[in-house]
NUMIDO-623752 format. One record per residue (C-alpha): residue in three letters; z, x, y. Coordinates in nm, 2 decimals, decimal comma. Layout:
GUSE   code        w        u        v
GUSE    ALA        Z        X        Y
...
This chain:
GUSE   code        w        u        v
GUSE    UNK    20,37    11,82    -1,63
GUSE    UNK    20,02    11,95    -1,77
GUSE    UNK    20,02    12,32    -1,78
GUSE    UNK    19,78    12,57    -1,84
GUSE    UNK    19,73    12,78    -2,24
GUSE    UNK    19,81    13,08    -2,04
GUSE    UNK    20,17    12,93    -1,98
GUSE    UNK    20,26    12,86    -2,33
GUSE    UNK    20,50    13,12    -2,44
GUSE    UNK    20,44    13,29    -2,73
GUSE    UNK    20,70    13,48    -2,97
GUSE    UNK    20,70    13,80    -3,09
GUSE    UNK    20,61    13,69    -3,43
GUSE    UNK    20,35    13,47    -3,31
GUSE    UNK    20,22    13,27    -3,63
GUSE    UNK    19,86    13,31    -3,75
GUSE    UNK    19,72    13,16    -4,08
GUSE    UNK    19,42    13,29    -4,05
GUSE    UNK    19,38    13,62    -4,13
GUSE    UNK    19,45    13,80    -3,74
GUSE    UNK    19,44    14,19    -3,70
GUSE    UNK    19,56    14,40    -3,88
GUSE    UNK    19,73    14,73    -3,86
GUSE    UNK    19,45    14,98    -4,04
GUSE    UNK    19,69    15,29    -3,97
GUSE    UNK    19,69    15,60    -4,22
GUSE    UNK    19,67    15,50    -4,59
GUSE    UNK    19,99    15,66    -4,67
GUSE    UNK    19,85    15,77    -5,02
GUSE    UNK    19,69    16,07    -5,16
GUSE    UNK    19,59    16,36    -4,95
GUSE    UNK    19,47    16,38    -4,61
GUSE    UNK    19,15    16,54    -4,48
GUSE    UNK    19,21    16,86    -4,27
GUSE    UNK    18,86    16,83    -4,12
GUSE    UNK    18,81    17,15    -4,25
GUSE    UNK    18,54    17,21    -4,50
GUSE    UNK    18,31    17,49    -4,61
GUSE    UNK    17,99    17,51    -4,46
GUSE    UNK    17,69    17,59    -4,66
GUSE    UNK    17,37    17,79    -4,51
GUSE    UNK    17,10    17,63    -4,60
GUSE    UNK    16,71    17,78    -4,55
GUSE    UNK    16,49    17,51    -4,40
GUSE    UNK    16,22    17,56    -4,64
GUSE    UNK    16,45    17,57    -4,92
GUSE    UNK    16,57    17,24    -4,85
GUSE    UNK    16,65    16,97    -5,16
GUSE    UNK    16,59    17,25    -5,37
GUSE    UNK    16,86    17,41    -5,63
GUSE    UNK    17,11    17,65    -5,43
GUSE    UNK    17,19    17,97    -5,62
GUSE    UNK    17,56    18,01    -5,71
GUSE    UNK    17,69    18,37    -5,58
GUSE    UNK    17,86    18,39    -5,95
GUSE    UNK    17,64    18,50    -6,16
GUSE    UNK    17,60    18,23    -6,47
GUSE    UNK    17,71    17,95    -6,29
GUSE    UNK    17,50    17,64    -6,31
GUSE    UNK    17,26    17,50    -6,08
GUSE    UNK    17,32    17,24    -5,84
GUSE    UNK    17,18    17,02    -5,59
GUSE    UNK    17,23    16,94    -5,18
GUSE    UNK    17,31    16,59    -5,36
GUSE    UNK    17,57    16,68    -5,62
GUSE    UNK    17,70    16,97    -5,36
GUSE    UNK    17,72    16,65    -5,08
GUSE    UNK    17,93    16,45    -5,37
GUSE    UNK    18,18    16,71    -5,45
GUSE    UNK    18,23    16,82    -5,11
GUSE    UNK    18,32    16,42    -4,99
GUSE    UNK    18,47    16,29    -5,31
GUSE    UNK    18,84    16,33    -5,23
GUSE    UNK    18,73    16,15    -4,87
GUSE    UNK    18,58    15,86    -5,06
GUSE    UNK    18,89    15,83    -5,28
GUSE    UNK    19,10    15,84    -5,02
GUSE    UNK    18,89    15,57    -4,85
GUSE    UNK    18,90    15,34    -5,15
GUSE    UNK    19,24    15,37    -5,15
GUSE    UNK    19,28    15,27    -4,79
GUSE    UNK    19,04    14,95    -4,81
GUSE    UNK    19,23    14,83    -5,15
GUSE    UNK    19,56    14,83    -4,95
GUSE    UNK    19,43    14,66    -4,66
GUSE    UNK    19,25    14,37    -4,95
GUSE    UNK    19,61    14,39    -5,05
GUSE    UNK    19,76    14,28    -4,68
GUSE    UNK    19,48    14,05    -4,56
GUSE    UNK    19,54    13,80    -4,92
GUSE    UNK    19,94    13,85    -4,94
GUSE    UNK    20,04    13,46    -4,97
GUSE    UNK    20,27    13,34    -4,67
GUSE    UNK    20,56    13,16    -4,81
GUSE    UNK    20,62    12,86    -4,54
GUSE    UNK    20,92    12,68    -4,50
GUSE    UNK    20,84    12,34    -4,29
GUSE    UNK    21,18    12,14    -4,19
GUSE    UNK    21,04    11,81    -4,20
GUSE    UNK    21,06    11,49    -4,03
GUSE    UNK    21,33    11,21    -4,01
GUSE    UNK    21,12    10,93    -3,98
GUSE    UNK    20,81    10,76    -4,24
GUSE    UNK    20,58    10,76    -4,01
GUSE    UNK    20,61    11,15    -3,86
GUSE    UNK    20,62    11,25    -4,21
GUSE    UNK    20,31    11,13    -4,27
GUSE    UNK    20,19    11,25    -4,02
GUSE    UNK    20,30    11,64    -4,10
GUSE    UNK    20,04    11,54    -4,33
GUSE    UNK    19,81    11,68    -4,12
GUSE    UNK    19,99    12,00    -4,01
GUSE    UNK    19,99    12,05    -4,44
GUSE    UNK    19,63    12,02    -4,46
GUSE    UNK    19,52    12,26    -4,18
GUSE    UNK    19,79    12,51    -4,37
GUSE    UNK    19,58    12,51    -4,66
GUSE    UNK    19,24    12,51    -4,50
GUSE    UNK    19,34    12,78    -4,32
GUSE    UNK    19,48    13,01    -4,55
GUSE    UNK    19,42    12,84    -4,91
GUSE    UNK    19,67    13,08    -5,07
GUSE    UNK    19,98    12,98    -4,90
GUSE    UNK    20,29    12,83    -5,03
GUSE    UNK    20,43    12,53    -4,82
GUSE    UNK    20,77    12,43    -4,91
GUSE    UNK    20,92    12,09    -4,71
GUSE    UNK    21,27    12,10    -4,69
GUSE    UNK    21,35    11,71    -4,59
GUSE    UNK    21,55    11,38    -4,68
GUSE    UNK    21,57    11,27    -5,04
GUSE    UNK    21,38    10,95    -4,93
GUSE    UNK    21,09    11,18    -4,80
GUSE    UNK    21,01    11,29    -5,19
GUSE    UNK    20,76    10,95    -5,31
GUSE    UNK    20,57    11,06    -5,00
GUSE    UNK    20,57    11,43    -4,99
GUSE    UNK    20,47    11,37    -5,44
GUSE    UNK    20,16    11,16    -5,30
GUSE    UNK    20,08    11,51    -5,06
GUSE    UNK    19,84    11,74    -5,27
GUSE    UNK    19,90    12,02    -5,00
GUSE    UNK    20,29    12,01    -5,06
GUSE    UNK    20,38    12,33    -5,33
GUSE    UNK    20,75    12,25    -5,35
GUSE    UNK    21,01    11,99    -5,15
GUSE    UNK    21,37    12,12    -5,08
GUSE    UNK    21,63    11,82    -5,04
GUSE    UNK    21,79    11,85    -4,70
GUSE    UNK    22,14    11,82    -4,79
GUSE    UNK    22,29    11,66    -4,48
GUSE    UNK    22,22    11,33    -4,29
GUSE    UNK    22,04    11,22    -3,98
GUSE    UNK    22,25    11,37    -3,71
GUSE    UNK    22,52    11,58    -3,87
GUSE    UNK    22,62    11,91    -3,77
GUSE    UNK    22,80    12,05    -4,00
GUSE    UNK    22,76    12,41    -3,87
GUSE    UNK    22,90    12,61    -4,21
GUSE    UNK    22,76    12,40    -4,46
GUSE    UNK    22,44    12,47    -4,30
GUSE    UNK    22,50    12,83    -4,24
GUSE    UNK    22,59    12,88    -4,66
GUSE    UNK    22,29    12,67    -4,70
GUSE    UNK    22,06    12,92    -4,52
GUSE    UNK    22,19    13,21    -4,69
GUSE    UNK    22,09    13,02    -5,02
GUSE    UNK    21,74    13,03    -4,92
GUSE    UNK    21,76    13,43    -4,78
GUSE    UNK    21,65    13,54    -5,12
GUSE    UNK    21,34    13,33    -5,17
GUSE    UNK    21,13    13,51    -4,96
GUSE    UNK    20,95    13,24    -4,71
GUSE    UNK    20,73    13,45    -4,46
GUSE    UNK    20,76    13,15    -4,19
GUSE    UNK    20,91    12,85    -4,09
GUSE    UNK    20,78    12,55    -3,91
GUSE    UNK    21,06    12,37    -3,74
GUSE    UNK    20,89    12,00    -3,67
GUSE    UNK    21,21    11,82    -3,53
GUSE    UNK    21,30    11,91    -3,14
GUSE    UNK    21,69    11,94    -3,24
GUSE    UNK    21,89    12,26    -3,22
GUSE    UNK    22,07    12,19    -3,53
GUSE    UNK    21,69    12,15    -3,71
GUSE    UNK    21,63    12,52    -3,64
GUSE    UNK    22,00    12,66    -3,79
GUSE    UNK    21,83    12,67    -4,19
GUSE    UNK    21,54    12,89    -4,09
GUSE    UNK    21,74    13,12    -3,86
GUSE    UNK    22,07    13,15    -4,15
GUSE    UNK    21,76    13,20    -4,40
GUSE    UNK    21,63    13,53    -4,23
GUSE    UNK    21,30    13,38    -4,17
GUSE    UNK    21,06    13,62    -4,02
GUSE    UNK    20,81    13,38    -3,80
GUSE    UNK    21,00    13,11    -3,71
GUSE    UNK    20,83    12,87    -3,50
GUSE    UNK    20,86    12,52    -3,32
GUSE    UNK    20,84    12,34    -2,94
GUSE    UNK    21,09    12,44    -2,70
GUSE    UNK    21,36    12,24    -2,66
GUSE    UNK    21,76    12,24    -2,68
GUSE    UNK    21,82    12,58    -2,58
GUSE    UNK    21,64    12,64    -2,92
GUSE    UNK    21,43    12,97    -2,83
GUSE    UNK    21,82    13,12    -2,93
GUSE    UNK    21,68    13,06    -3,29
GUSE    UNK    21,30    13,04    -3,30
GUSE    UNK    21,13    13,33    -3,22
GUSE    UNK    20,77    13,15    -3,16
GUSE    UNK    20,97    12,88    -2,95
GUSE    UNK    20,63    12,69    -2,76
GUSE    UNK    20,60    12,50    -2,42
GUSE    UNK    20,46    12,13    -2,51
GUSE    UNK    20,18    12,08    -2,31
GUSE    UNK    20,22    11,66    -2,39
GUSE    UNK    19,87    11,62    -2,17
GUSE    UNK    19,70    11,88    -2,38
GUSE    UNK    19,89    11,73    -2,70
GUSE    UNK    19,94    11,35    -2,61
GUSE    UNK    19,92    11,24    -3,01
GUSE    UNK    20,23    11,31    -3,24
GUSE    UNK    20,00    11,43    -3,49
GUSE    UNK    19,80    11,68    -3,26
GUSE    UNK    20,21    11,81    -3,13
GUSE    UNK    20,27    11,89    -3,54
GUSE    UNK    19,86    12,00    -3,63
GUSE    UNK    19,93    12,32    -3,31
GUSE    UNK    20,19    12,43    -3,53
GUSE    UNK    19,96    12,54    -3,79
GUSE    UNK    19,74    12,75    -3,51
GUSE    UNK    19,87    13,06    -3,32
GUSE    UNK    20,04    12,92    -2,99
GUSE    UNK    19,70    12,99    -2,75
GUSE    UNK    19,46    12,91    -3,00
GUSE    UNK    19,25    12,57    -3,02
GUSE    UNK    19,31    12,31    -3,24
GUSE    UNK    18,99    12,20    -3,44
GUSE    UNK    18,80    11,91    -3,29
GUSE    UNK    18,87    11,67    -3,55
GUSE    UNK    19,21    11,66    -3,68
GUSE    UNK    19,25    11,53    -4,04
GUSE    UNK    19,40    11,25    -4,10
GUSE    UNK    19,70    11,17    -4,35
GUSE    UNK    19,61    11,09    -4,69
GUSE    UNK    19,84    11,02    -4,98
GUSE    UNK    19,71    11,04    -5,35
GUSE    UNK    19,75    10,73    -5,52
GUSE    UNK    19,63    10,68    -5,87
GUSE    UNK    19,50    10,39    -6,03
GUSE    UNK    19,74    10,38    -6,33
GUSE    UNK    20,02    10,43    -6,03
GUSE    UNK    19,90    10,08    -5,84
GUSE    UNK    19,86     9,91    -6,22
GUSE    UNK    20,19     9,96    -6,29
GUSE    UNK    20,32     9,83    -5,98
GUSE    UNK    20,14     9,50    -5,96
GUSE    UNK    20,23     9,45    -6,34
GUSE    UNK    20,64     9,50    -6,24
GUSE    UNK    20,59     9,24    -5,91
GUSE    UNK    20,35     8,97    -6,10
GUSE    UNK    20,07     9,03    -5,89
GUSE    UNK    19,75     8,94    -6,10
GUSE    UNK    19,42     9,14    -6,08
GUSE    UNK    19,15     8,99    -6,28
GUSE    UNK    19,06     9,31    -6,43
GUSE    UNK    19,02     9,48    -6,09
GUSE    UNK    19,17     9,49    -5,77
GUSE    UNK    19,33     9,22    -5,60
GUSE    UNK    19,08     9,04    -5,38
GUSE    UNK    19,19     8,93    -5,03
GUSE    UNK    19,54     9,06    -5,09
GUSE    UNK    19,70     9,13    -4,73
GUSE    UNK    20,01     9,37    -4,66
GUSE    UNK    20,23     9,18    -4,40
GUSE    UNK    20,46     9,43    -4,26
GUSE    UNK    20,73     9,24    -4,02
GUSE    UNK    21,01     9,48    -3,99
GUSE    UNK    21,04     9,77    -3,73
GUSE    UNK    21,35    10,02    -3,74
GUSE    UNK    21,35    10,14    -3,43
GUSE    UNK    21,44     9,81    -3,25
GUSE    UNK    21,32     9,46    -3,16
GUSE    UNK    21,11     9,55    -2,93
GUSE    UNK    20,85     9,66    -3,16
GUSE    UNK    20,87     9,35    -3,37
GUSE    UNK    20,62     9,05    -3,37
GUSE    UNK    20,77     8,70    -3,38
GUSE    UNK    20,86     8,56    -3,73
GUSE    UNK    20,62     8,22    -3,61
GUSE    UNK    20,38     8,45    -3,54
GUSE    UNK    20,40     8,64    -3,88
GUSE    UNK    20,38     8,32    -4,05
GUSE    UNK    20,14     8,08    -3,88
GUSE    UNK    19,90     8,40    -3,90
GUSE    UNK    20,00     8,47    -4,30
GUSE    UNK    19,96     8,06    -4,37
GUSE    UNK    19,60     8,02    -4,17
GUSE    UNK    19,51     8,31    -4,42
GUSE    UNK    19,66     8,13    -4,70
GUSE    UNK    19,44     7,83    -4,64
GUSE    UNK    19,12     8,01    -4,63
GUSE    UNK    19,22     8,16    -5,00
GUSE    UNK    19,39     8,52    -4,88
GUSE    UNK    19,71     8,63    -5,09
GUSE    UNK    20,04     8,76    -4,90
GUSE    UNK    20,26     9,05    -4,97
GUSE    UNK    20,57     9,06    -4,73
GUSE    UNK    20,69     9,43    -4,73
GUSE    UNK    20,94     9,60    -4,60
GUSE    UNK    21,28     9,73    -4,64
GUSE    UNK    21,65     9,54    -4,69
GUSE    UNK    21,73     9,55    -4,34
GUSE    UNK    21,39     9,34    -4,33
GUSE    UNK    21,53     9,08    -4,57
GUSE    UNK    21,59     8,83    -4,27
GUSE    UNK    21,29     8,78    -4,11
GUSE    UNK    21,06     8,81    -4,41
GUSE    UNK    21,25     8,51    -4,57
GUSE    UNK    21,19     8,32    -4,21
GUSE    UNK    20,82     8,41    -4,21
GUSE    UNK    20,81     8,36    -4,62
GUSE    UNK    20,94     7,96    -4,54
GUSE    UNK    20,74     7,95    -4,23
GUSE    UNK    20,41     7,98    -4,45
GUSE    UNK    20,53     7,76    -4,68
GUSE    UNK    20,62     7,46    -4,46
GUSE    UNK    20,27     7,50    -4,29
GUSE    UNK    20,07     7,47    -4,59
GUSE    UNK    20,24     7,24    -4,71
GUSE    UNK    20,30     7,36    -5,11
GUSE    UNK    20,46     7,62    -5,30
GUSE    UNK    20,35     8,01    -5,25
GUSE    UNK    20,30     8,08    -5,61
GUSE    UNK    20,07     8,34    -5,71
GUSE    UNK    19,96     8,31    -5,32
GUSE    UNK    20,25     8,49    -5,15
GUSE    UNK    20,51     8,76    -5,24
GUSE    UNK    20,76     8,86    -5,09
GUSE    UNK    20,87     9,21    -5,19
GUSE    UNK    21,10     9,30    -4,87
GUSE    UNK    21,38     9,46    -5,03
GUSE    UNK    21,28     9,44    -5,35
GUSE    UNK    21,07     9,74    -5,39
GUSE    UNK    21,11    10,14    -5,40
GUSE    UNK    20,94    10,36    -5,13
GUSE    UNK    20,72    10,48    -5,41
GUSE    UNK    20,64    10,11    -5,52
GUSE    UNK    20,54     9,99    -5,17
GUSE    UNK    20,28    10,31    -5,13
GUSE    UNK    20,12    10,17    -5,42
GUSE    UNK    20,13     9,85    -5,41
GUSE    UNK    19,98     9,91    -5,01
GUSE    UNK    19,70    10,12    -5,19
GUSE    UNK    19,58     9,79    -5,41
GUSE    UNK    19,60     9,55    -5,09
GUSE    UNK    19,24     9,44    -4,91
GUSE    UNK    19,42     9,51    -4,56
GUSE    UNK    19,71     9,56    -4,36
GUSE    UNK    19,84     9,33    -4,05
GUSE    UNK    20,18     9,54    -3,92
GUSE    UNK    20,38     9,64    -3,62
GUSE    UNK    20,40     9,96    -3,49
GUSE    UNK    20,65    10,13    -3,81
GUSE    UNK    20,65    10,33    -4,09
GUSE    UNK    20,46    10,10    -4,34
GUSE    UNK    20,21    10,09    -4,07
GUSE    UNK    20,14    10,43    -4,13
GUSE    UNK    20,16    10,41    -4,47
GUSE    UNK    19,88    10,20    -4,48
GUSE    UNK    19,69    10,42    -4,27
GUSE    UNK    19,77    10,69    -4,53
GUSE    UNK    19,60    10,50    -4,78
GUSE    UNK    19,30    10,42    -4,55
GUSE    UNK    19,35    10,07    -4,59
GUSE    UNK    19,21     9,84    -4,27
GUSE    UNK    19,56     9,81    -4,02
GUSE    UNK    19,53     9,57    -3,78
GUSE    UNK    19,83     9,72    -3,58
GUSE    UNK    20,08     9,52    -3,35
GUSE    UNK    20,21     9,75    -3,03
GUSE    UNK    20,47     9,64    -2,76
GUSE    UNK    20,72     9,86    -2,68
GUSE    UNK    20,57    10,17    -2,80
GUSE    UNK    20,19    10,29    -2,73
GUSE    UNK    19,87    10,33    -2,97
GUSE    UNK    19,79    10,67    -2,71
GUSE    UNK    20,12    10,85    -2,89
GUSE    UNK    20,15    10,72    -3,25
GUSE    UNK    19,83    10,53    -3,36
GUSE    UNK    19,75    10,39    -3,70
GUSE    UNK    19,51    10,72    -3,85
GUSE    UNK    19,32    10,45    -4,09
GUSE    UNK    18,98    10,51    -4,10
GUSE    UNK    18,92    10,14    -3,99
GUSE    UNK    19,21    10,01    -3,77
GUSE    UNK    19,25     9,74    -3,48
GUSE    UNK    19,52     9,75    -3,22
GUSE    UNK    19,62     9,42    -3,07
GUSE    UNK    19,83     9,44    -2,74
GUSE    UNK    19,88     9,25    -2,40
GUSE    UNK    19,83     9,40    -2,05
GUSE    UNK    20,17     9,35    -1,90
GUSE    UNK    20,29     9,62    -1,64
GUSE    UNK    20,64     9,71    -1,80
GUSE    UNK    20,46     9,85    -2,11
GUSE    UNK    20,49    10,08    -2,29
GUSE    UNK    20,89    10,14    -2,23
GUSE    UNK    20,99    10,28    -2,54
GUSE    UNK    21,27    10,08    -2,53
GUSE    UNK    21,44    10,00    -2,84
GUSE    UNK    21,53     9,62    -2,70
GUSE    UNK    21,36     9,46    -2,42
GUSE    UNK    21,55     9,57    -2,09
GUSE    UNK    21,42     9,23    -1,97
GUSE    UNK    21,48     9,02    -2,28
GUSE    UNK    21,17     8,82    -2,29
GUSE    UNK    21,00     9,06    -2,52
GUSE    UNK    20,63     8,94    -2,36
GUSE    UNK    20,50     9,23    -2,49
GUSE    UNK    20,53     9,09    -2,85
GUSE    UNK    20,50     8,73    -2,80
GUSE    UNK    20,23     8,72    -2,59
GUSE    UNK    20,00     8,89    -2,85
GUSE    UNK    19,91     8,51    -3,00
GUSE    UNK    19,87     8,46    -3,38
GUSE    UNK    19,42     8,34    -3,34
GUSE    UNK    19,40     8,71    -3,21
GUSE    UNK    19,54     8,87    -3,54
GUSE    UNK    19,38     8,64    -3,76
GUSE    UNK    19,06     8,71    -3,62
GUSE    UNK    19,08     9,07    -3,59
GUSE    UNK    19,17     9,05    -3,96
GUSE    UNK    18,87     8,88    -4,04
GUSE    UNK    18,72     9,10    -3,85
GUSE    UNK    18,77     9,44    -4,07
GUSE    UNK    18,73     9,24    -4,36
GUSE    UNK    18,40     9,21    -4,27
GUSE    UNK    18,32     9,56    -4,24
């Protein structure tokens, strides 16, 4: 499937933050230069000197001051020329990005953000996206402006979308970047007018982009890497380190979300504080036994480590097994030692109560990646799905996973139903890989 750079296809608006050539054509403003001009005999002993004037009276000048006068309306003309050309190289690109469905690929458009703004400072990125995305896309420095996407996951809805991108025809976006594969995704931009409108083929979708890319996936094998290209004309290289993802979190934002859930501080940051994050949305095959979760979570327990379940309400279930599961194996209530928040806490909340935690232990999910946001230590549970595509961009991470032959699959639930992938990753392995990163 690998193909060359040469094979990419390029549109013929092809995308360029950086500044790119230029078309230096005539200035277009005050007059032109015939290439005519009076010539002035000059004896080569009398040169330097003061040239008489053939009217009688008239001053004095020099080769110098004759040299100025002769060139000045050139040099004005030239100034003229270079200020309009200042004027096209810093013109501020107005950028439309369609976002990402999922937590975990909008964090990691994170990344596509930040090489925007390295690469041309001035530009204005606006992220048109679910109202969910808005706690993370706040925590995003890079992010100018976010646009609510006003339809859900999967819905057509071919006029509302049309009106919609006529709405935005007006604002004047220079480019879009179009990070779902979907046709629908790339409807807005096209409705909108956008000039540049770019994104990887797919879906018959070079109808509506007009910088529609062929995926290389062995060139780009990381998610991040697929969205980072975007930022880059189609042929050129992507730096050689990527950055990573990372959301701004404040301290008075994590103070006042341990203060709402009870979790004390001692006048600083929680000590040994670990996130446990059990749930996975995209299906049972990426999720690690509850018995696992919680004879990991109460060996920590003993050896004085505090427990934060996270997670969302479809989570409730298992958090509350693994919650009991701790509880019956040390043998006395969890108070002040473990918390379970599943459910109980806004998308904002758990970025910052993940920011105050010591480390992370998680499946493959958005939380995982949340954490890696935050550069907090993930230790970072894979079955189903594979660390080589989506791995956890923590400066400090650990991915535990077992060799078996029928993984990765991608599956959503085990084809096989034994899920080995998961429960064969054994609970003394995650303990000591947390130990592990807790003492680095």
């Amino acid at each position: 499937m690998a193909r060359d750079d040469e094979n990419q296809q390029q549109g013929a608006g092809d995308f360029s933050i950086s500044t790119g050539q230029l078309d230096t054509g005539p200035a277009g403003t005050g007059q032109t230069d015939t290439g005519q001009r009076d010539t002035v005999q000059l004896d080569p002993s009398q040169t330097g000197a003061p040239i008489e004037s053939p009217d009688a009276g008239a001053p004095e000048q020099t080769l110098d001051e004759l040299m100025d006068l002769t060139y000045s309306g050139e040099r004005q003309e030239q100034a003229l020329a270079d200020q309009a050309l200042q004027a096209k190289v810093t013109a501020p690109h107005k950028i439309l990005v369609v976002g990402a469905s999922w937590v975990g690929d909008m964090l990691m458009a994170q990344s596509l953000f930040i090489l925007l703004k390295r690469t041309r400072p001035d530009c204005h990125i606006t992220v048109l996206a679910p109202a969910w995305t808005k706690p993370l896309l706040e925590r995003m420095p890079e992010v100018d402006e976010s646009l609510v996407l006003p339809f859900d996951h999967g819905e057509l809805k071919l006029g509302a979308r049309r009106r919609f991108g006529k709405s935005l025809a007006s604002v004047g976006y220079t480019h879009a970047i179009v990070l779902p594969n979907s046709f629908k995704s790339a409807l807005i931009p096209r409705f909108a007018g956008i000039k540049h409108r770019i994104g990887w083929r797919g879906e018959a979708r070079g109808l509506l982009l007009n910088d529609c890319r062929y995926l290389n996936k062995a060139k780009y094998p990381r998610m991040v890497e697929r969205f980072a290209a975007l930022a880059l004309p189609a042929k050129k290289k992507l730096p050689d380190h990527i950055p990573d993802p990372r959301l701004l979190v404040t301290r008075p934002m994590v103070d006042k979300a341990l203060a709402k859930f009870g979790i004390e501080t001692a006048g600083g940051w929680p000590k040994r504080l670990i996130a446990i994050c059990p749930g996975a949305e995209f299906g049972s095959s990426k999720q690690w036994p509850a018995e696992h979760f919680s004879m990991t979570s109460a060996k920590l327990v003993a050896d004085g480590w505090r427990v934060v379940i996270m997670g969302s309400e479809g989570d409730a279930a298992i958090a509350q097994e693994i919650y009991e599961g701790i509880e019956k194996r040390v043998g006395h209530p969890l108070t002040n030692c473990c918390f379970n928040l599943t459910g109980k806490t806004s998308l904002a909340e758990a970025i910052d109560l993940m920011a105050a935690c010591t480390l992370a232990l998680s499946n493959d999910s958005g939380l995982m990646h949340v954490a890696s946001a935050v550069d907090l230590p993930v230790v970072a549970l894979y079955g189903s799905t594979s660390p080589d595509f989506t791995p956890p961009l923590a400066s400090i991470s650990r991915v535990l996973t077992t060799p078996i032959d029928c993984r990765p699959c991608f599956d959503r639930e085990c084809r096989f139903g034994h899920k080995r992938c998961m429960t064969e990753i054994e609970p003394h392995r995650a303990v000591a890989a947390v130990l592990e990163l807790y003492a680095k």
